[in-house]
ROVO-11981 format. One record per residue (C-alpha): x, y, z; residue in one letter. Coordinates in steps of 0.2 Angstrom, whole numbers, plus 2048, in hexadecimal, padded with zeros to 3 digits. Layout:
BEGIN
XYZA ...
END
This chain:
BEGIN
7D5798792X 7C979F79EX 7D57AA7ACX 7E97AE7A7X 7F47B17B5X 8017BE7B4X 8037BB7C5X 8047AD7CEX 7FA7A67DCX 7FE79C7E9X 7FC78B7E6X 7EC7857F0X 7E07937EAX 7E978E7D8X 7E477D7DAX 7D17837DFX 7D078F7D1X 7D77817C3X 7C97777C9X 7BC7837C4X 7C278C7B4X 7D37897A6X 7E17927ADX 7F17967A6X 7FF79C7B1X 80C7AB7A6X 8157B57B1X 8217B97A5X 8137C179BX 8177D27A7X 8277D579FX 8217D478CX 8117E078AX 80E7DB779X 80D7C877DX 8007CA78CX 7F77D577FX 7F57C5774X 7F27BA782X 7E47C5789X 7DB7C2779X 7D07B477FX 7D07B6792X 7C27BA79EX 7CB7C07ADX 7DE7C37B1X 7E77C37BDX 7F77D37BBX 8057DA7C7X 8077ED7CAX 8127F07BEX 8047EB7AFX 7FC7F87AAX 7E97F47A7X 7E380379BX 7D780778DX 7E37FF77FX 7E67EF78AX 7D37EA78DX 7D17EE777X 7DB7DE775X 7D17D6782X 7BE7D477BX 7B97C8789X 7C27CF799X 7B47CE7A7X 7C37D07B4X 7D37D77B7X 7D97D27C8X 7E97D77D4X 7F07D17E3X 7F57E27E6X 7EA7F37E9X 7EF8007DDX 7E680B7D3X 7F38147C7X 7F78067BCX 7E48027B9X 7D780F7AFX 7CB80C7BAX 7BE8167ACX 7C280979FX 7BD7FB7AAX 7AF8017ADX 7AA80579EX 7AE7F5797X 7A67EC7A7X 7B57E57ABX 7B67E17BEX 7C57E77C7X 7CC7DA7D4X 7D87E17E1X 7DA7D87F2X 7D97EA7FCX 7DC7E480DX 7E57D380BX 7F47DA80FX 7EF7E781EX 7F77DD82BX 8077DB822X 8077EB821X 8057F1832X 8117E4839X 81E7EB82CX 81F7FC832X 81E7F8844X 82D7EB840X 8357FD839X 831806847X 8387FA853X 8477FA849X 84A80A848X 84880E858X 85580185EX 862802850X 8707FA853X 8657E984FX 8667F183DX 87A7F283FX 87C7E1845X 8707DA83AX 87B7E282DX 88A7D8833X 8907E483FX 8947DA84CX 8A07E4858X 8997F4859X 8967FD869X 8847FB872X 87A80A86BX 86D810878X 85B80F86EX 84C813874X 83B80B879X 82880A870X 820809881X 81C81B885X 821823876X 81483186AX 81082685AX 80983484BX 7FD82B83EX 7FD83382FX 7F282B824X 7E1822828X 7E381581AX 7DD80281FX 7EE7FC826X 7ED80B836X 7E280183AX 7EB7F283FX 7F97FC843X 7F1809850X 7EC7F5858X 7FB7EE85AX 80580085FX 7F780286EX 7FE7F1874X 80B7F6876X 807807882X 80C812874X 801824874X 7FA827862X 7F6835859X 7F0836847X 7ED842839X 7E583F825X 7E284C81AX 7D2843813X 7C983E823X 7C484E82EX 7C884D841X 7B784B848X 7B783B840X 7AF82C849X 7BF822840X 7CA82C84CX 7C282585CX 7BE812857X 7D2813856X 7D481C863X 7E182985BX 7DE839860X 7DD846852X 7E885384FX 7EF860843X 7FE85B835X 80886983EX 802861852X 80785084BX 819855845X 81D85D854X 81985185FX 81B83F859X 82A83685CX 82782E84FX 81D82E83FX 81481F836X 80E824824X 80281B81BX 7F8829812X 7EC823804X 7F78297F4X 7EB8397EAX 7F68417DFX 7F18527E5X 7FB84A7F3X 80B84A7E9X 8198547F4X 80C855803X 81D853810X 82586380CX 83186E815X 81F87981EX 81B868824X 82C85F82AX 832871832X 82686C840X 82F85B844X 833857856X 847855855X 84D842854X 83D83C84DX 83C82C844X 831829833X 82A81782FX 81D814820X 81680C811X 80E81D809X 81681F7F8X 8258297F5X 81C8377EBX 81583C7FCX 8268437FEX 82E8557F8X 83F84B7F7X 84A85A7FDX 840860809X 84284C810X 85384E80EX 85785D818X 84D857826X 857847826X 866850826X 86485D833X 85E850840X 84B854841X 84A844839X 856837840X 851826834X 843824829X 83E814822X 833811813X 82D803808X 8278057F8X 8318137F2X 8348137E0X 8468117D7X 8478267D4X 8458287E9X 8568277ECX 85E8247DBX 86F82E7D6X 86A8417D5X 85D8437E2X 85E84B7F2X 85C83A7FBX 86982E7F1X 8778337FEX 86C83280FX 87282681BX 865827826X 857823819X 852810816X 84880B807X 8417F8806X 83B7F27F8X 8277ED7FAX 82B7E3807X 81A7E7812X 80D7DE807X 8197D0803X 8167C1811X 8107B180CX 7FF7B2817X 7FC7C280DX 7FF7B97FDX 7F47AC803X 7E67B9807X 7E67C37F9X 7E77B27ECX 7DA7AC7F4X 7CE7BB7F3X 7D27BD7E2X 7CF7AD7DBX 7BD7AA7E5X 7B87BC7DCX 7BE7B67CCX 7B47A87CDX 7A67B17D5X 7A77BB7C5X 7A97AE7B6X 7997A47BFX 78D7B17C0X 7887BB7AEX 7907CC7AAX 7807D77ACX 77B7CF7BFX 78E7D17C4X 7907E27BEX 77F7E77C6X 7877E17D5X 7957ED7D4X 78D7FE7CFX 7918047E1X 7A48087E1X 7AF8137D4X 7B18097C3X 7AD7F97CDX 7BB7FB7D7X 7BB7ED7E9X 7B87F97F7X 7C57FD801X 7C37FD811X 7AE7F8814X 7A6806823X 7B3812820X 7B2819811X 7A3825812X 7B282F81FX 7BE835813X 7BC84580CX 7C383F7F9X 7C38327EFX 7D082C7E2X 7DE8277EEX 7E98157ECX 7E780B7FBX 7FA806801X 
END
């Protein structure tokens, strides 16, 4: 068996990839740690969700691993180092799911701004008309420069809304800022002028808590909050107390873990806070994108000897796909995870 799936791809780029090299389909192999350790044994590339963790003990059992590929982007659950040392190439389809992402959280922010579709949706039918409020004219902050502002700043323009951003990495003189036509602002200018906030901050964890009370005590009263950054970006109480004292009327976020609003945090009882559960990436055009990058660089991979591939890969961090090509060389730091 040449490549071992984990997880699975959609069926044409499948298909494609069986004609070219053995395959083997397991996803049950993610929930059982010590069989995918025996099944990576022969394998030359794989193919592993984000809750697999691909570290220095995995690639020992794992002699012939050239590959480890995922159809996701994240970079805690993957030793980057140890891949690289090992020359193993790290697959992630980085910007597959960009547009799904950036039609997520304008979804949200369309939502939120006209709840009672929420209500009714929720099978309140009867309720009085609630008097929502329109994109068109309204202050959009962007916090966070990662690939999926890119899209988003797009499609938000279209629709007449004035936008503003802020990242902590990339400085304000920028040229990124005025290809997207965002003008650039402070953290403290952003909060208190945005009507509403889109967060999609690349994850460092020298950002862990970055949203505290200093920063949310500048909100513009009623403001709503919609984004896929991670939920570590967050001081949790300092969310909490902003959600409840009406500087923050709703916030919706995907991809926040189990512990974001689990019994005994500050966030479990607040009604105004809505959690989805990694529904951004998860379309079936993304799918199809990022299955289909990853198996033409698998095969790209297997097909070519290990020395001329790895030569071929010397430019990024432990072989790691770039990220977002051109833009790169404007951020101040690197080691983030690309949401």
């Amino acid at each position: 068996m040449e490549i071992l799936l984990v997880e699975e791809l959609v069926p044409e780029a499948l298909e494609w990839l069986q004609a070219r090299h053995s395959v083997e389909c397991r996803p049950q192999l993610a929930n059982d740690p010590s069989a995918l350790r025996k099944a990576v044994y022969n394998v030359r590339a794989v193919v592993v969700p984000r809750k697999v963790a691909v570290t220095r003990e995995f690639l020992d059992f794992a002699p012939l691993l050239r590959a480890v590929a995922r159809l996701h982007v994240t970079t805690d659950s993957t030793d980057l180092e140890a891949c690289r040392d090992r020359k193993v190439r790290v697959i992630q389809a980085s910007t597959a799911n960009v547009r799904s992402n950036a039609e997520y959280i304008l979804a949200s922010l369309l939502l939120l701004l006209r709840r009672g579709i929420g209500m009714s949706l929720n099978g309140q039918r009867t309720q009085e008309p609630q008097i929502g409020r329109e994109l068109n004219g309204c202050t959009v902050g962007i916090l966070g420069l990662a690939p999926t502002a890119h899209t988003l700043t797009l499609l938000l323009r279209t629709l007449g809304v004035k936008l503003i951003g802020y990242d902590p990495a990339v400085h304000h003189t920028a040229p990124i800022w005025e290809r997207l036509q965002v003008q650039a602002v402070t953290a403290k200018e952003l909060m208190a002028r945005s009507d509403a906030v889109s967060l999609q901050v690349l994850y460092g964890t020298r950002y862990r808590g970055f949203i505290n009370d200093q920063m949310l005590s500048h909100c513009k009263p009623g403001q709503l909050w919609v984004g896929i950054g991670r939920a570590a970006l967050f001081d949790e109480a300092a969310l909490a107390k902003a959600l409840a004292d009406g500087r923050i009327e709703a916030c919706m976020l995907d991809n926040a873990d189990a512990q974001f609003v689990a019994p005994g945090s500050p966030l479990h009882t607040a009604k105004n806070l809505f959690v989805t559960p990694r529904l951004a990436p998860n379309t079936h055009e993304a799918r199809m994108r990022a299955s289909w990058y990853v198996a033409h660089r698998i095969h790209e991979t297997l097909s070519l000897p290990r020395t001329s591939m790895m030569d071929q890969l010397t430019s990024g961090p432990a072989n790691l796909e770039p990220a977002w090509p051109g833009d790169a060389g404007e951020r101040k730091n690197q080691g983030f995870e690309i949401e």
